[in-house]
DOLOTOR-169420 format. One line per field, with one value per residue (C-alpha): y, x, z; residue number from 1; residue in three letters. Coordinates in steps of 0.2 Angstrom, whole numbers, plus 5000, padded with zeros to 4 digits. Each point is the difference from the previous one (the first is absolute). Layout:
Y = Y,...
X = X,...
Z = Z,...
seq = NUM,...
type = ALA,...
END
This chain:
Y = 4624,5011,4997,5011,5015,5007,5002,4978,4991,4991,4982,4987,4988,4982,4986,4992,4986,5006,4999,5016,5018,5013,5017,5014,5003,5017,5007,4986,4987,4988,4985,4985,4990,4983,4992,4994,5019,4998,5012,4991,5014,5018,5001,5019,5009,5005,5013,4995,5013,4999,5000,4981,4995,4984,4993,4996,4985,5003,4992,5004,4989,5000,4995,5012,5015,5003,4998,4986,5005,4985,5003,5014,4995,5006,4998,5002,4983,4991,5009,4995,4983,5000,5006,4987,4986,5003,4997
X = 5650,4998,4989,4982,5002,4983,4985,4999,4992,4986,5006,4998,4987,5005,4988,4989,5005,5017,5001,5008,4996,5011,5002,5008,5020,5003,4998,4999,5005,4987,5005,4993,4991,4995,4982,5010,5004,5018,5010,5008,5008,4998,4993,5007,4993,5012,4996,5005,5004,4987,4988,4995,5006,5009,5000,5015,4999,5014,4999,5012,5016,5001,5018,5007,4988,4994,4987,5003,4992,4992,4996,4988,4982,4989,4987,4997,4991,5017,5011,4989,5001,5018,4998,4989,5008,5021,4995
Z = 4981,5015,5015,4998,5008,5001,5011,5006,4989,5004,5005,4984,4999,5002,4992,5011,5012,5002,5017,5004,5002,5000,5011,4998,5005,4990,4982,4987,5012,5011,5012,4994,5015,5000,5006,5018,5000,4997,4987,4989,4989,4989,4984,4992,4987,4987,4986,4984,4986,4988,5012,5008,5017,5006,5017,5012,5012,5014,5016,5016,5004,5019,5000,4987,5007,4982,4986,4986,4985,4994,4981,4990,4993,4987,5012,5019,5001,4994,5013,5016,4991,5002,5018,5003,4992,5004,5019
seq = 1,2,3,4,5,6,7,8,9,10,11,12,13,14,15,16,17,18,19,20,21,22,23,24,25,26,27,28,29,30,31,32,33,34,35,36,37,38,39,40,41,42,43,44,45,46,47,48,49,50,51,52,53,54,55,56,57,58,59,60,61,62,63,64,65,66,67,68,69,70,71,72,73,74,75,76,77,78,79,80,81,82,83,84,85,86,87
type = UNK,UNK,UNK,UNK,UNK,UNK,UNK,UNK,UNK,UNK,UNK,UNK,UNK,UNK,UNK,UNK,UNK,UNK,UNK,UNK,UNK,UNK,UNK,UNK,UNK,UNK,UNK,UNK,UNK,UNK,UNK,UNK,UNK,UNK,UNK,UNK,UNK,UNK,UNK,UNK,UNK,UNK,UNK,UNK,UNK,UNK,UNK,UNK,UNK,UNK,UNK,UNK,UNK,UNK,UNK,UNK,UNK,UNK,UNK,UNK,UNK,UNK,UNK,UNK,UNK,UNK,UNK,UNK,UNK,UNK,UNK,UNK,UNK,UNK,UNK,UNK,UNK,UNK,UNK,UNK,UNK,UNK,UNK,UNK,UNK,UNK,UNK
END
């Protein structure tokens, strides 16, 4: 897998009531921000050869200075779930 590098994609959908919306950071990459307007992580999106995409939650590690890759999802939906749940 290799991160999308191309014109930004559009940012993914989410399904409804998730309580998040996401804005851009860079190419493939969006901070996810909850309804109190905190961020709570980075959903990536990775291209996959044959075509589909996958989506990286990370979020930021204050004391190591560094991003933790939290796991890779079929679907953005399932990634801002992890965000949202692992608080």
């Amino acid at each position: 897998m290799t991160i999308i590098d191309r014109p930004a994609p559009s940012a993914p959908r989410l399904r409804r009531g998730s309580h998040v919306r996401l804005a851009a950071a860079a190419t493939a990459l969006w901070r996810v921000i909850d309804d109190r307007g905190r961020i709570i992580g980075h959903l990536e999106a990775l291209a996959v050869d044959g075509g589909g995409t996958r989506f990286r939650a990370r979020r930021f590690h204050t004391a190591s200075g560094a991003f933790r890759d939290l796991g890779e999802f079929w679907s953005a939906d399932d990634a801002v779930d992890c965000l949202r749940l692992g608080r």
